[in-house]
Rosetta silent file (secondary structure, phi, psi, omega in degrees, C-alpha in Angstrom):
SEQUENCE: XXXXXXXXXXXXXXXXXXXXXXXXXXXXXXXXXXXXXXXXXXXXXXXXXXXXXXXXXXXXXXXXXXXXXXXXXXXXXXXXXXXXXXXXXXXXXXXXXXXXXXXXXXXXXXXXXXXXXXXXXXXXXXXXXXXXXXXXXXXXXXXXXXXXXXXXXXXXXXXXXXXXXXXXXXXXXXXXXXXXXXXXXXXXXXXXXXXXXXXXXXXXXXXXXXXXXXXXXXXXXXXXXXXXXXXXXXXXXXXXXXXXXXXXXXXXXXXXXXXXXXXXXXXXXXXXXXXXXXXXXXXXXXXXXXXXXXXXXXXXXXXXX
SCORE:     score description
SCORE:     0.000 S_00000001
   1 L     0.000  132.739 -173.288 -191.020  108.852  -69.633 S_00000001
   2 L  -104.579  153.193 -157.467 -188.835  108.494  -66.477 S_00000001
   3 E  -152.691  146.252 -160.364 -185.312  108.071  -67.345 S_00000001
   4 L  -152.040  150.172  149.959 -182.565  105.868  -65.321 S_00000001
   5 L   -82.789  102.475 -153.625 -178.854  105.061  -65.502 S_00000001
   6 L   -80.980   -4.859 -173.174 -178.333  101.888  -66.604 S_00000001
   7 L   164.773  173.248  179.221 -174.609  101.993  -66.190 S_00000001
   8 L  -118.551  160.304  179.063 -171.785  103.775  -67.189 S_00000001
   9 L   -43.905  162.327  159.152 -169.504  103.335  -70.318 S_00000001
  10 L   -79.162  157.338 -178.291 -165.955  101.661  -70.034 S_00000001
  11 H   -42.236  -63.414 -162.237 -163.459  104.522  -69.942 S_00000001
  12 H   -49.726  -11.435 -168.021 -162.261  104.214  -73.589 S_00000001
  13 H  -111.884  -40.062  160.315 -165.823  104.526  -74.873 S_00000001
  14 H   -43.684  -30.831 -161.843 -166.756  107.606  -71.925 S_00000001
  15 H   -84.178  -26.736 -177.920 -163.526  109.284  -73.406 S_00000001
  16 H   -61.556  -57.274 -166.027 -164.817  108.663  -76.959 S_00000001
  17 H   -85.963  -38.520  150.256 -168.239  110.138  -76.345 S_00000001
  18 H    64.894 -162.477 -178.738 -166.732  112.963  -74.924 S_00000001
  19 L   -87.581   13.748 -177.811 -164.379  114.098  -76.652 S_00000001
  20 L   -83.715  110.801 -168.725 -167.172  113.967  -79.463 S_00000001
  21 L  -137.734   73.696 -171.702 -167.831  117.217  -80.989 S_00000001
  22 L   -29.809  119.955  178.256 -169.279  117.318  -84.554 S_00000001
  23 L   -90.394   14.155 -176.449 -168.672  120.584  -86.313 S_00000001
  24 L   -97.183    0.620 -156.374 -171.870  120.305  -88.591 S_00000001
  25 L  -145.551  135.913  142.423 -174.245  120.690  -85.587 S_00000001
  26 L   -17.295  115.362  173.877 -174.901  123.022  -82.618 S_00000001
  27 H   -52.399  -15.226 -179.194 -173.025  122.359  -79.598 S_00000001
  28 H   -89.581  -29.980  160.115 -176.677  122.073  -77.453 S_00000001
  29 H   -60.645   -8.719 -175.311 -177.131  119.615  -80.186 S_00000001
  30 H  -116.825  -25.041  144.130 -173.832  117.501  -79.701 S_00000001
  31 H   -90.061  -16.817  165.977 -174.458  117.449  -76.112 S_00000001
  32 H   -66.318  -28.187 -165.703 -177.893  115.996  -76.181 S_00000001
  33 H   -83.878  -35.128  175.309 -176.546  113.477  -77.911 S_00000001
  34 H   -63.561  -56.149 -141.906 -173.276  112.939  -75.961 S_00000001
  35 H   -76.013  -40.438  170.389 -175.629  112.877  -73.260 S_00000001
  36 H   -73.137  -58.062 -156.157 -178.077  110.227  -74.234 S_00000001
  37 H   -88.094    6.874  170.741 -175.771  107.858  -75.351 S_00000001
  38 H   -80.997  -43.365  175.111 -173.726  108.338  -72.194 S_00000001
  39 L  -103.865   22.685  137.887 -176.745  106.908  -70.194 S_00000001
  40 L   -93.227   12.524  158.115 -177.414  104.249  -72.568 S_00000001
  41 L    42.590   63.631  165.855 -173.735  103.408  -71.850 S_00000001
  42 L   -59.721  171.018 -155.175 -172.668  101.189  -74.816 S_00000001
  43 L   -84.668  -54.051 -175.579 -169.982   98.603  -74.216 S_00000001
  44 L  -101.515  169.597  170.978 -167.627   99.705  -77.528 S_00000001
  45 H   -43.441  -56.091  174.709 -166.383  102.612  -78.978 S_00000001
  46 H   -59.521  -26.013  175.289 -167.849  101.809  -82.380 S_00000001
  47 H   -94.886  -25.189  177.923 -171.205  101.269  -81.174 S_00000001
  48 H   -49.570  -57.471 -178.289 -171.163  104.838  -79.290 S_00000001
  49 H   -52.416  -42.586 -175.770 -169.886  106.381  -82.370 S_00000001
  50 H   -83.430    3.322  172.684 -173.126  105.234  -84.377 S_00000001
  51 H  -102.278  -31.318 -176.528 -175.526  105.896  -81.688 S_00000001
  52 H   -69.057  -41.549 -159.826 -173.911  109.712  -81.244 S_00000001
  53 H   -85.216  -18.686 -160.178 -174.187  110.548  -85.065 S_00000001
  54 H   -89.401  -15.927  171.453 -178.135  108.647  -85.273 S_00000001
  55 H   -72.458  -38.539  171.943 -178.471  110.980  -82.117 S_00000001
  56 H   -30.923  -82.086 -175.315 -176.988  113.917  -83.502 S_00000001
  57 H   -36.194  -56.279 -173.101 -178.756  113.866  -86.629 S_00000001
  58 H   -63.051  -60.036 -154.558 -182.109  113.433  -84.677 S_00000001
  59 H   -63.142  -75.819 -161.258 -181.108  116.741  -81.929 S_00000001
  60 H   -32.442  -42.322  157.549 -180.439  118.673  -85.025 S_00000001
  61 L   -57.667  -18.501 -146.934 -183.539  118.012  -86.375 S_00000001
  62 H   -95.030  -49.309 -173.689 -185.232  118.510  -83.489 S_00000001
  63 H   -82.561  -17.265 -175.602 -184.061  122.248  -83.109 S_00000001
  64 H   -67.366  -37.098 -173.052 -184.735  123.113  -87.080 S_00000001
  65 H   -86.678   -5.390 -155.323 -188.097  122.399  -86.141 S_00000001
  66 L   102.990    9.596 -175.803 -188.596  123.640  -82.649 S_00000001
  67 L  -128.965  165.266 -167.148 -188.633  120.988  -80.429 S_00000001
  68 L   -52.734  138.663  149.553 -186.858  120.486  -76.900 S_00000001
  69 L   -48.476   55.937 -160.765 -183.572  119.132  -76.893 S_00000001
  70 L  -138.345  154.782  170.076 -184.970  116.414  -73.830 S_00000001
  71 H   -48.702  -67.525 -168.230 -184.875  112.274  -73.947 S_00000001
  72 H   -55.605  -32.765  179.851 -188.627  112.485  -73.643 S_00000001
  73 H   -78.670  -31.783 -155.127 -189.411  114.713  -76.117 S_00000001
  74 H  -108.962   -5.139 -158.403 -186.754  113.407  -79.230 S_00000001
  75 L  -142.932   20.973  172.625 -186.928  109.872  -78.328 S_00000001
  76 L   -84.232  160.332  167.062 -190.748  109.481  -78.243 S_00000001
  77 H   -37.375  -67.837 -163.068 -192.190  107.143  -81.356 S_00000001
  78 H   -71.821  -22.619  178.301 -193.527  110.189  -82.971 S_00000001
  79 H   -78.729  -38.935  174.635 -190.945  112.295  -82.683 S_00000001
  80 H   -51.580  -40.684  179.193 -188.879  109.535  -84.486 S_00000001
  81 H   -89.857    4.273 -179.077 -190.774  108.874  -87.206 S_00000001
  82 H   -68.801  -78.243  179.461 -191.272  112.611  -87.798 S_00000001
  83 H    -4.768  -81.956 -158.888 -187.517  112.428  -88.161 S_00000001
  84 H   -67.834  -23.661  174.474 -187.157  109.619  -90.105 S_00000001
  85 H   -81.832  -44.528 -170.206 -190.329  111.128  -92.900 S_00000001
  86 H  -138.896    9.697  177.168 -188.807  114.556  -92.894 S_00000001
  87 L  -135.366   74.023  159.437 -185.239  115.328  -91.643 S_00000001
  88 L  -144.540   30.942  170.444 -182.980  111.726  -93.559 S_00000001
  89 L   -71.483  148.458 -171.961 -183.344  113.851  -97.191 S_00000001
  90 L   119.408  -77.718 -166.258 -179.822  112.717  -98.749 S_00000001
  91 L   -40.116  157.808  153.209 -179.636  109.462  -96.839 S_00000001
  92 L   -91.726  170.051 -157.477 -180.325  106.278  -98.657 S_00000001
  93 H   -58.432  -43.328 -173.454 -183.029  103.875  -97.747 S_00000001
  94 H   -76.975  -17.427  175.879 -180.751  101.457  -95.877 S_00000001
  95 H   -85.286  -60.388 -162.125 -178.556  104.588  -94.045 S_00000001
  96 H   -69.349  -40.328 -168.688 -182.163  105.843  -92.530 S_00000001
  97 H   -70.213  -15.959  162.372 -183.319  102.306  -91.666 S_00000001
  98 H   -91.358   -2.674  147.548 -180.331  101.983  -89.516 S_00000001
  99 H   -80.507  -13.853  161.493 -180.692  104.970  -88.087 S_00000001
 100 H   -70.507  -43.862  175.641 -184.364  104.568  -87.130 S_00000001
 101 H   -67.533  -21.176  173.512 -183.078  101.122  -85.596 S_00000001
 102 H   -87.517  -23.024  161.262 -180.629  103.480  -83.390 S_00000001
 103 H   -75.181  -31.831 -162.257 -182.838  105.599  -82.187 S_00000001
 104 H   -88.497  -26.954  165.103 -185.159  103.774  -81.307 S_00000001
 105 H   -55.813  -20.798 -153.551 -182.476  101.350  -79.554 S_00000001
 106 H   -80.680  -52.562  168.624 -181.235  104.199  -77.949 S_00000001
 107 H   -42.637  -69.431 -160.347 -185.238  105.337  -76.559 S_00000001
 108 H   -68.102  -27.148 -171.268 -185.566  101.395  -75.402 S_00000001
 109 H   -93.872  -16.465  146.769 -182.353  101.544  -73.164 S_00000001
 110 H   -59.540  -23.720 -170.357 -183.648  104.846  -71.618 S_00000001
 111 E   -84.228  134.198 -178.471 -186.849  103.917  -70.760 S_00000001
 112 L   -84.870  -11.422  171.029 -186.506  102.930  -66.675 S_00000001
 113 L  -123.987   86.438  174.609 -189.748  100.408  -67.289 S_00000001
 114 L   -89.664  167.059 -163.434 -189.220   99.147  -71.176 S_00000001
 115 L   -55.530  152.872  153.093 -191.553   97.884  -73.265 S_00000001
 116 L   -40.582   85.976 -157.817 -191.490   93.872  -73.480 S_00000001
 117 L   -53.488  163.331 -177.612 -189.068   93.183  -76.776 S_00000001
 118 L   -43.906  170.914  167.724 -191.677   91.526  -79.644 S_00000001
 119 L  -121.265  132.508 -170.004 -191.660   87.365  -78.983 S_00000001
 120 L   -77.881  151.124 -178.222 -189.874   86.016  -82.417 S_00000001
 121 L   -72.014  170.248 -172.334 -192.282   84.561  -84.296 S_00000001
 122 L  -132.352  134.175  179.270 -191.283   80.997  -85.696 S_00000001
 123 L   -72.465  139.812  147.169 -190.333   81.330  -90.016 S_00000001
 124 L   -88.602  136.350  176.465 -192.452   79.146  -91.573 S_00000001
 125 L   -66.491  150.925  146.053 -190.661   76.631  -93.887 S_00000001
 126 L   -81.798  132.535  171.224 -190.860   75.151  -96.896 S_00000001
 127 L   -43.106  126.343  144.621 -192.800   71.442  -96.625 S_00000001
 128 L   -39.007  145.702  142.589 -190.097   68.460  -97.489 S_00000001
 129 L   -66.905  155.919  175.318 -190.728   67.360 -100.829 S_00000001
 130 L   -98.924  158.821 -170.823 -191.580   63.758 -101.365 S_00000001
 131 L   -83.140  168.837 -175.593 -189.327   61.518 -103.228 S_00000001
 132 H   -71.707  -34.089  169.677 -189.970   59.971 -106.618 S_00000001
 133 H   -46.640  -65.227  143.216 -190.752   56.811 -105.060 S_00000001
 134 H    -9.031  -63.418 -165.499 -193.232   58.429 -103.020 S_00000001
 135 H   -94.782  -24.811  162.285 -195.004   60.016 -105.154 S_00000001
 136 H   -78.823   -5.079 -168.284 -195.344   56.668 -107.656 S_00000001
 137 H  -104.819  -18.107  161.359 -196.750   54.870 -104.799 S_00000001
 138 H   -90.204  -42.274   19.170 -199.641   57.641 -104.647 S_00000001
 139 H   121.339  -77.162 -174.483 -199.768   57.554 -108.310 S_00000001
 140 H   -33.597  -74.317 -168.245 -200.354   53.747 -107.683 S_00000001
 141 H   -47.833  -39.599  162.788 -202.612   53.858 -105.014 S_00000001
 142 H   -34.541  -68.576 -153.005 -204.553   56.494 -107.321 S_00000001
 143 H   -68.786  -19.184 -173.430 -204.840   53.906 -109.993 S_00000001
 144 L  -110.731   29.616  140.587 -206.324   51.262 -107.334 S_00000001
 145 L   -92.629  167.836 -136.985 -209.517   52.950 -106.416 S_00000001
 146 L   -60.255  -65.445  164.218 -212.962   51.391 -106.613 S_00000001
 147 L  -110.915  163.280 -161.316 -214.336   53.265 -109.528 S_00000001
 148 H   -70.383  -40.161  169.665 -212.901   54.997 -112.266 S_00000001
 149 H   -53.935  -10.019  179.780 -214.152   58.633 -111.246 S_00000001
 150 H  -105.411  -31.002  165.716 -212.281   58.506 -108.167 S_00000001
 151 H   -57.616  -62.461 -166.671 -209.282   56.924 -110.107 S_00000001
 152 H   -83.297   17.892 -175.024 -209.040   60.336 -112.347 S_00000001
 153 H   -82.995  -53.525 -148.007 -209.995   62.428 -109.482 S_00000001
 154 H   -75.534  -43.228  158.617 -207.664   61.002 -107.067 S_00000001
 155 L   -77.777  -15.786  164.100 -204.741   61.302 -110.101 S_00000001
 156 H  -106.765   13.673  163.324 -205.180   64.432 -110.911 S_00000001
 157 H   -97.750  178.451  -91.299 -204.740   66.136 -107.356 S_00000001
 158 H    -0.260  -67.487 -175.481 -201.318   64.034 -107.340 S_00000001
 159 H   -46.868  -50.294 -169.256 -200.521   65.374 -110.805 S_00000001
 160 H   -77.131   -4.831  168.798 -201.772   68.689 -110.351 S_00000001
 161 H   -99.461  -35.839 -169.499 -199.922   69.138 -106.836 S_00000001
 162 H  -113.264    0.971 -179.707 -196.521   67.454 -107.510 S_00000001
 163 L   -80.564  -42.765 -175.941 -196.758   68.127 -111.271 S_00000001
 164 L  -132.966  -44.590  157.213 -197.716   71.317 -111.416 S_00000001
 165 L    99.625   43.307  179.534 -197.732   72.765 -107.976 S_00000001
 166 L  -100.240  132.668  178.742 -201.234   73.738 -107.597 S_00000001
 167 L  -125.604 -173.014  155.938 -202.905   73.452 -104.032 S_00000001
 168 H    52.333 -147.752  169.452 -205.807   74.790 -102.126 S_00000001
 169 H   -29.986  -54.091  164.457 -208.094   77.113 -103.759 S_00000001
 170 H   -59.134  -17.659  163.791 -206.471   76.818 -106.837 S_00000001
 171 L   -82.708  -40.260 -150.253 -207.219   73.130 -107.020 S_00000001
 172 L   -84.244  -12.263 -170.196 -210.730   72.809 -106.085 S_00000001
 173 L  -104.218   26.985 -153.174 -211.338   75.544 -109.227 S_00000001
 174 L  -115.655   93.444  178.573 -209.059   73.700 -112.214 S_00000001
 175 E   -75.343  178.992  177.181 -211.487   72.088 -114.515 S_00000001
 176 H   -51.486  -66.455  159.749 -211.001   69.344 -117.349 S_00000001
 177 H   -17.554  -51.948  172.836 -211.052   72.295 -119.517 S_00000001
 178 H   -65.528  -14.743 -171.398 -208.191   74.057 -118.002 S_00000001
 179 E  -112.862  112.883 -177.994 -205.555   71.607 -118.990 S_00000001
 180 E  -128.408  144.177  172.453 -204.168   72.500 -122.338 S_00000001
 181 L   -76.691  162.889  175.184 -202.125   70.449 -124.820 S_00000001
 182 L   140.919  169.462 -161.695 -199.661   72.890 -126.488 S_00000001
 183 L    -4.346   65.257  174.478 -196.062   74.254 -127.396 S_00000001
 184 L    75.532   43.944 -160.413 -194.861   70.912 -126.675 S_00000001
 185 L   164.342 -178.848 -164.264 -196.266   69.967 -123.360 S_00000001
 186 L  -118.391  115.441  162.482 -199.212   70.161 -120.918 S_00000001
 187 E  -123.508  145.634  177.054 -200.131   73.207 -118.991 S_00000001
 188 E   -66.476  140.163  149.658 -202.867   74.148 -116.018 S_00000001
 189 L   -91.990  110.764 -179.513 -204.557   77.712 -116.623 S_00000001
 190 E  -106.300  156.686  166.108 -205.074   78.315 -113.125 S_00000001
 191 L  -108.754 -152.649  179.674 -207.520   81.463 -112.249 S_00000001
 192 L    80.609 -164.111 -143.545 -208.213   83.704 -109.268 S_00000001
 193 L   -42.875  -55.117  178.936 -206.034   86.108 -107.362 S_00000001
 194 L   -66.190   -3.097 -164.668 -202.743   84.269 -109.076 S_00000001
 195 L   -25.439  118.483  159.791 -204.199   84.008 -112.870 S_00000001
 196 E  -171.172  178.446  155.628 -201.119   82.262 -114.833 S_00000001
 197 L  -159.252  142.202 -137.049 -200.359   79.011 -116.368 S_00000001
 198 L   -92.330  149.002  176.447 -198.424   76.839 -115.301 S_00000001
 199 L   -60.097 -178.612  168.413 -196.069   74.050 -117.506 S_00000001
 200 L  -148.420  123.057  161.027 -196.562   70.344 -115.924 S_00000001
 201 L   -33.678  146.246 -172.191 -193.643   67.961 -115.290 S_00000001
 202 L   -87.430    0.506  165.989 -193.598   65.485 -118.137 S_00000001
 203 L   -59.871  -38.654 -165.402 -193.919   62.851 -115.620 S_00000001
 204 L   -78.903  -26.323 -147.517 -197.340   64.225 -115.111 S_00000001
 205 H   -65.876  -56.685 -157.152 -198.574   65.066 -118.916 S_00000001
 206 H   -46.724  -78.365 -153.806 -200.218   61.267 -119.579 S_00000001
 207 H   -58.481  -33.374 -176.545 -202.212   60.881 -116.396 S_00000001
 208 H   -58.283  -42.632  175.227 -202.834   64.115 -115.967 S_00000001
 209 H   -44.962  -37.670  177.625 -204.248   64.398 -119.527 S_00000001
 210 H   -71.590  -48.156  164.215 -206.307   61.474 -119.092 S_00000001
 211 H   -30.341  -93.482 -177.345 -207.617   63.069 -115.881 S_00000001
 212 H   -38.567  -16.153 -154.434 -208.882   66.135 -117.883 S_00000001
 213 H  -100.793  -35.395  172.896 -210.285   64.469 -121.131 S_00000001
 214 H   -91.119    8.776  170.541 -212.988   62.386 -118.645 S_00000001
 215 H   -85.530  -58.357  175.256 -213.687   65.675 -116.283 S_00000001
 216 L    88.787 -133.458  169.382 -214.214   67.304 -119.650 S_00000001
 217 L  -108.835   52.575 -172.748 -215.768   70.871 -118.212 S_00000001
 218 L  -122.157  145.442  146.323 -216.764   69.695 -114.890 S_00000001
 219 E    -7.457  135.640  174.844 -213.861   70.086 -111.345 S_00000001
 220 L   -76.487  -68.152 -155.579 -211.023   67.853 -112.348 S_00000001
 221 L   -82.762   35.747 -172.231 -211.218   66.812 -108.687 S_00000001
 222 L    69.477  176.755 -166.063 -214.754   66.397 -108.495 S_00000001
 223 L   118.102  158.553  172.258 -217.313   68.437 -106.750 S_00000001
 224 L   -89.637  -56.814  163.884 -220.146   70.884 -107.575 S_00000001
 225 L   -78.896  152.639  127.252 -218.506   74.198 -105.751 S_00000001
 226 L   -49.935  -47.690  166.041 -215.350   75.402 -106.079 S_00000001
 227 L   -66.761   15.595 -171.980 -215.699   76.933 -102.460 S_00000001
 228 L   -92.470  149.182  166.943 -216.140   74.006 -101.064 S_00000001
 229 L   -57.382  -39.210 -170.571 -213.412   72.815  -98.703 S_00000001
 230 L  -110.124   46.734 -178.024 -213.591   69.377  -98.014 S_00000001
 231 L  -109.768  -78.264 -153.846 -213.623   67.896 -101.870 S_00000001
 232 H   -43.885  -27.695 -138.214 -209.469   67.515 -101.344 S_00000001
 233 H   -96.823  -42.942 -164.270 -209.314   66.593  -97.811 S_00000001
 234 H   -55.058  -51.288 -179.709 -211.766   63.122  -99.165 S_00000001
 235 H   -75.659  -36.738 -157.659 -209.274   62.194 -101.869 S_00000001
 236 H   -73.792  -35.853  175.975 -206.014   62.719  -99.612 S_00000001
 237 H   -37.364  -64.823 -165.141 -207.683   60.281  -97.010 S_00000001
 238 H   -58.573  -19.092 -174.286 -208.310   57.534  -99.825 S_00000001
 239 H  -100.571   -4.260  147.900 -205.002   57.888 -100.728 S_00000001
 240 H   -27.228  -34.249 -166.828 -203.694   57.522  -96.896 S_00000001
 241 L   -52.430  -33.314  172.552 -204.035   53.811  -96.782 S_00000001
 242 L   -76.882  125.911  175.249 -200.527   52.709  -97.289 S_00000001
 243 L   -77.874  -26.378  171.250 -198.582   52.796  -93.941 S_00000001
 244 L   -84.307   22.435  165.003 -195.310   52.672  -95.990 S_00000001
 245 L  -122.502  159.493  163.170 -195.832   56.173  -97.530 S_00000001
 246 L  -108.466  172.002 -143.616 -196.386   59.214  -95.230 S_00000001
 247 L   -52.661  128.804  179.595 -199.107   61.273  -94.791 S_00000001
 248 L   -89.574  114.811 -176.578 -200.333   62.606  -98.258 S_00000001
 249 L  -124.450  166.060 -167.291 -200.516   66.482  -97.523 S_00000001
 250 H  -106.957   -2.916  171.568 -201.270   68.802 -100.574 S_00000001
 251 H   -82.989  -27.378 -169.991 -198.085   71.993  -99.396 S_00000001
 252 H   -72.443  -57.072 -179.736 -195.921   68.902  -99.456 S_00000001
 253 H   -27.646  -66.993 -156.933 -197.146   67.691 -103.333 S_00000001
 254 H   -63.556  -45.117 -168.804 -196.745   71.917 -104.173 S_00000001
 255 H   -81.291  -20.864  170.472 -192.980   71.703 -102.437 S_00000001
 256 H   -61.336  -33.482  172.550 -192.366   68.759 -104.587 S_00000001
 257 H   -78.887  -39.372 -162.407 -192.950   70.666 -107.842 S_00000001
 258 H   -81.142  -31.544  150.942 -191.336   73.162 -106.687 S_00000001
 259 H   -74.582   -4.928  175.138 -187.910   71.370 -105.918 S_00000001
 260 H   -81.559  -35.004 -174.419 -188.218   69.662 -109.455 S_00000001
 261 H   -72.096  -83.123 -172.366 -188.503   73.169 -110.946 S_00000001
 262 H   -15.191  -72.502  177.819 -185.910   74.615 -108.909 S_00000001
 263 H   -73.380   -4.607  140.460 -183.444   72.137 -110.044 S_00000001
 264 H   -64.454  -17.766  174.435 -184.511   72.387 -113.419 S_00000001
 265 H   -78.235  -14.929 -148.469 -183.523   76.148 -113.593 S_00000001
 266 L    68.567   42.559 -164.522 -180.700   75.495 -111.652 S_00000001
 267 H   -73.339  -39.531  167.086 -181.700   78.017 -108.842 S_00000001
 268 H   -61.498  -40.583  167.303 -179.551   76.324 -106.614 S_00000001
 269 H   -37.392  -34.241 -166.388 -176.356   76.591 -108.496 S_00000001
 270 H   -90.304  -59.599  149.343 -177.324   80.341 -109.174 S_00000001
 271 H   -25.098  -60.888  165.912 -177.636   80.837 -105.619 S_00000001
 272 H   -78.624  -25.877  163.514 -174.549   79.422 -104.388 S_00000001
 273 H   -79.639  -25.917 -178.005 -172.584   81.499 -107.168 S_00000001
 274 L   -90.978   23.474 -178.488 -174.313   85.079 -106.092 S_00000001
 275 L    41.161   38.789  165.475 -173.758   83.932 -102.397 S_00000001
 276 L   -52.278   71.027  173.244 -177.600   84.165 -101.783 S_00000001
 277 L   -74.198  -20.730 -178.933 -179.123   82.561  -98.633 S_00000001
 278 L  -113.148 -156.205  163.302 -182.300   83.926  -98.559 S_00000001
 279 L  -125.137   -2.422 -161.738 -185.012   84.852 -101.865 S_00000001
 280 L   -67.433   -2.794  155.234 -186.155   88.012 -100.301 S_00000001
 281 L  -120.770   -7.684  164.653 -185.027   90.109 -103.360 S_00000001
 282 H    -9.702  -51.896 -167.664 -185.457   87.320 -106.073 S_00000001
 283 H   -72.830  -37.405  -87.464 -189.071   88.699 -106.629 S_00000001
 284 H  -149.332  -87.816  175.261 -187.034   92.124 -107.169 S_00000001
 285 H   -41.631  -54.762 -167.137 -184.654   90.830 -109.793 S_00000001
 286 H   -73.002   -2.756  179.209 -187.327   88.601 -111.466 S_00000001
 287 H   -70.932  -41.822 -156.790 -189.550   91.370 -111.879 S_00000001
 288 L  -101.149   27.893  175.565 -186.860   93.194 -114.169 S_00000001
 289 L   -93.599  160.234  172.124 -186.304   89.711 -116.515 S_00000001
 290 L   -90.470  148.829 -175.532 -188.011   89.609 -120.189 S_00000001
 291 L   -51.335  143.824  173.541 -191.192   87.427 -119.689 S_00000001
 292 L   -87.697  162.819  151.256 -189.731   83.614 -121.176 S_00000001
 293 L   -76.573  160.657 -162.860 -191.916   82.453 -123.899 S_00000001
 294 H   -83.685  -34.647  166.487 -194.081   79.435 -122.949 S_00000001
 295 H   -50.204  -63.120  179.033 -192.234   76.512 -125.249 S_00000001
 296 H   -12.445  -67.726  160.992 -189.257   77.858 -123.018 S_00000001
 297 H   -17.204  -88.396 -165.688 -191.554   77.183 -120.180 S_00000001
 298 H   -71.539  -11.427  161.007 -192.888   73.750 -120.917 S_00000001
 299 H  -102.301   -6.654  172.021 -189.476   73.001 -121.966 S_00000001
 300 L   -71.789    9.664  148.513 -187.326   73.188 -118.908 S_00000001
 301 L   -50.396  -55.137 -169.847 -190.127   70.843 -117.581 S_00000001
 302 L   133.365   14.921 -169.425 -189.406   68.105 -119.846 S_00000001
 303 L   -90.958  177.950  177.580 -191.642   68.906 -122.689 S_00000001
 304 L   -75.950  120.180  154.395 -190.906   68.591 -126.652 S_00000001
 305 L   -30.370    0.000    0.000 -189.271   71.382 -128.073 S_00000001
């Protein structure tokens, strides 16, 4: 690794680094550290300080085990994650993951050719929902094809996507059969990877029901296979026709259940009181709830107690 100066500190943050001299650590450790973070020359004080102690920590480590006190040697990948596996016992998970993020900043502003940072990636969204209007006007359009097998076919991928919020795999395998009357309401058993079952909007329970009782135990939405691919993409076409609706897609149908639910729990509400922006520990909390019972279920849906 060839090593360059990328600049020097502003005084107040040179004087900072220093006059920094940890009394928990070797002094050849508290100058490697001083040393590195002098030629990655951070702008404040505050960022200096937290690059000297994630350096520290790291030199310190470095000599319990035996290895040189050098840029190249402590500030390779391997040396880091050595670190970070067997010299953080104490820390907590979030104090080592920011110190793994400092080292390794600290390694990237050393390097005199660095690597290319990652190219961000674009979050995928959740699909708009479609409006109630919307979704009666596929509903309709359902109700207006040629023969009646294509009528319950064509209605129960509406129902069972904006109803229930089944797409994709999980559609092409949800027989007549699978649609159960019970503790006051209509629910899908879907199987595979995801095995649950799910309540249905009470908007949904008639047609959908109707759907199921002439599928019997044949594909609600027709077909022979379950693998096959192209039995959905046939019905969203026929239902395509109207130029005053937009495109009938089957994630949007799925985000449409899924904003009906939502504001039946009141997830937004719950959100905006625990000052939540993201879900990314949701799964984490909902994991430790007792299991609801299924009239619960089917009734924040709309079904009969």
């Amino acid at each position: 690794m060839i090593l360059q100066t990328p600049g020097s500190p502003p005084p107040q943050t040179a004087a900072m680094i220093a006059a920094w001299r940890p009394r928990a650590m070797s002094e050849a450790a508290a100058g490697f550290a001083r040393e590195v973070v002098t030629e990655a020359a951070p702008a404040r004080p505050e960022r200096a300080k937290a690059l000297l102690f994630a350096a520290g920590r790291l030199a310190a480590f470095g000599e319990s085990v035996g290895l040189e006190l050098c840029a190249q040697v402590l500030l390779c990948e391997a040396s880091i994650e050595r670190f970070v596996a067997c010299g953080t016992a104490g820390l907590s998970p979030a104090s080592v993951r920011t110190i793994r993020s400092r080292l390794r900043a600290l390694a990237h502003a050393l390097r005199a050719y660095p690597s290319p940072p990652p190219v961000p990636l674009p979050r995928e969204r959740a699909k708009a929902p479609y409006t109630p209007d919307e979704v009666e006007g596929y509903l309709r359009l359902a109700g207006a094809q040629s023969t009646r097998a294509r009528r319950m076919r064509a209605s129960a991928l509406i129902c069972l996507g904006a109803g229930a919020g089944i797409v994709a795999g999980e559609l092409r395998g949800v027989r007549g059969t699978d649609v159960l009357k019970r503790s006051g309401g209509v629910l899908v058993a879907v199987g595979g990877a995801r095995a649950r079952t799910v309540p249905v909007i009470s908007r949904f329970h008639e047609p959908l029901a109707e759907a199921a009782c002439f599928a019997g135990e044949h594909l609600i939405v027709g077909g022979q296979d379950p693998g096959a691919r192209n039995i959905s993409d046939a019905l969203c076409r026929a239902l395509c026709t109207d130029l005053s609706l937009p495109r009938l897609q089957a994630g949007r149908l799925r985000s449409t259940w899924l904003h009906q639910a939502a504001q039946a729990i009141g997830l937004q509400a719950f959100m905006a009181a625990a000052g939540v922006a993201c879900s990314q520990r949701l799964g984490d909390i909902a994991s430790r709830l007792p299991t609801l019972p299924e009239t619960e279920m089917v009734a924040l849906l709309g079904g009969s107690p």
